[in-house]
N, C-alpha and C positions, 0 to 999 in steps of 0.2 A: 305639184303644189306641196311645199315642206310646211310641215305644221309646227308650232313653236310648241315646246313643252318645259312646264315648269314644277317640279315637283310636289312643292307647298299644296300647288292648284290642285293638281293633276289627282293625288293620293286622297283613296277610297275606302270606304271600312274593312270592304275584302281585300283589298291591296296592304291593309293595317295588317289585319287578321294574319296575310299571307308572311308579311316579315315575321310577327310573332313566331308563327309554325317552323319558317326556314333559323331562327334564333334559338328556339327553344329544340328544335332536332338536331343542330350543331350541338347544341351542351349535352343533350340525351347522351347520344353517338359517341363522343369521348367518354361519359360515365359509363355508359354501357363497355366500353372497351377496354376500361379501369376493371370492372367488373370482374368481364371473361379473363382476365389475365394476360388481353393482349399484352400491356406492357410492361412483362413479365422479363424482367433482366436487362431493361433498356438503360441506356446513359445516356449525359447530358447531350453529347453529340448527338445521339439518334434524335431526342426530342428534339434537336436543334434544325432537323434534316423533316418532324413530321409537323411540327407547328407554322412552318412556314407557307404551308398546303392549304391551312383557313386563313390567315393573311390574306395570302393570294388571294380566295374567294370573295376575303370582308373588302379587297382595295376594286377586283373587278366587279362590285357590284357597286360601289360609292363613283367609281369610274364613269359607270353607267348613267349612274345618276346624274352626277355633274355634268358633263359631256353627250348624251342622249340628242340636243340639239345638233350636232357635226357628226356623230354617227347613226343618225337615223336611218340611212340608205340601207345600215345591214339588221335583214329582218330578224335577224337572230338577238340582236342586243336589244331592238326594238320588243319582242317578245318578253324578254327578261327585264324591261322596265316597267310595260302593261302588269306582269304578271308582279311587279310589287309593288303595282300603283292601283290599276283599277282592280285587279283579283280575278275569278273565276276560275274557268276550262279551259277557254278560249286562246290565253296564252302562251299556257299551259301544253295545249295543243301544238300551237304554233312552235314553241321552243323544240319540241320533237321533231316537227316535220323540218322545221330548219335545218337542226343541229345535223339530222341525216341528208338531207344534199347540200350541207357546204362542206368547205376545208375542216370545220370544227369538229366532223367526225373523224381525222385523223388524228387531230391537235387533242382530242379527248380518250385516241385510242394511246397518244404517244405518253397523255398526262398516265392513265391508267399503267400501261406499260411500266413507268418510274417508281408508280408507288408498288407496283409488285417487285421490283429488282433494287429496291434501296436494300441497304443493309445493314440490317435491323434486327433483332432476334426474331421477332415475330415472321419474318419471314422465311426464315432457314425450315422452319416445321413445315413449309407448305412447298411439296414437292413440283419439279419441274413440271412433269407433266399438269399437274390441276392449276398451276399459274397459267399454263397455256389455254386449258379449260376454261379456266375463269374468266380471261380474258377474248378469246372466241364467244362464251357465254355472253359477253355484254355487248357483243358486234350481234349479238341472234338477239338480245331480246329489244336495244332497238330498233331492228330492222322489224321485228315484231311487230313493236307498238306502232311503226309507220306505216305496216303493210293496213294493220286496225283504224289507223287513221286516214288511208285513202279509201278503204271501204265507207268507211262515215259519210269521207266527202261526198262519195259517187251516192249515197242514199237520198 
């Protein structure tokens, strides 16, 4: 039984809240990396290589939006439209335990992957090996949070 979903309807105070948070942490995250000096020596080409990276985010999340009815099947985008419509944990939760048994944990080791090997100044400071770290670092921590999350379930 497919459920029809309509944004307008569908969106909740927490779901409100929740865009606020993912809008307002987007802006943080660049100031903050104005700050540190991330982008300390960059030219117009690199900007032109990292701003395309929240694009991408702002189109696959309107994506969602729009379209949610003919991709409902994948519980993952289905997760990430609860989670900026009705709000909570819940799909919150969901987006993790997803994102770790489908494809999207490759496609998110591959995206992560890019953004450590573009070339960028900020990148040159961070040596091979801690790229390699960092990026094993984020295959451990969520394998982590899902190992956390099937303990939950099993309680």
């Amino acid at each position: 039984m497919n459920q029809t979903y309509n944004f307008i309807k569908d969106v909740k105070p927490l779901g409100i809240l929740n865009i606020i948070i993912i809008v307002f942490l987007t802006i943080y995250f660049d100031i903050y990396l104005r700050r540190t000096g991330y982008f300390r020596g960059w030219k117009r080409y690199h900007y032109s290589m990292w701003y395309p990276i929240y694009v991408i985010h702002i189109f696959y999340l309107l994506y969602i939006i729009k379209d949610i009815n003919e991709i409902q099947d994948d519980r993952l985008s289905l997760g990430v439209y609860q989670l900026i419509t009705e709000g909570g944990y819940k799909p919150l939760e969901d987006i993790i335990y997803e994102s770790d048994k489908t494809t999207n944990t490759i496609i998110g080791l591959i995206y992560f992957i890019v953004i450590f090997f573009m070339p960028i100044p900020s990148n040159k400071k961070i040596s091979l090996n801690d790229k390699i770290l960092l990026i094993l670092s984020r295959i451990g921590i969520v394998h982590l949070m899902v190992t956390f999350l099937d303990i939950s379930f099993k309680l």
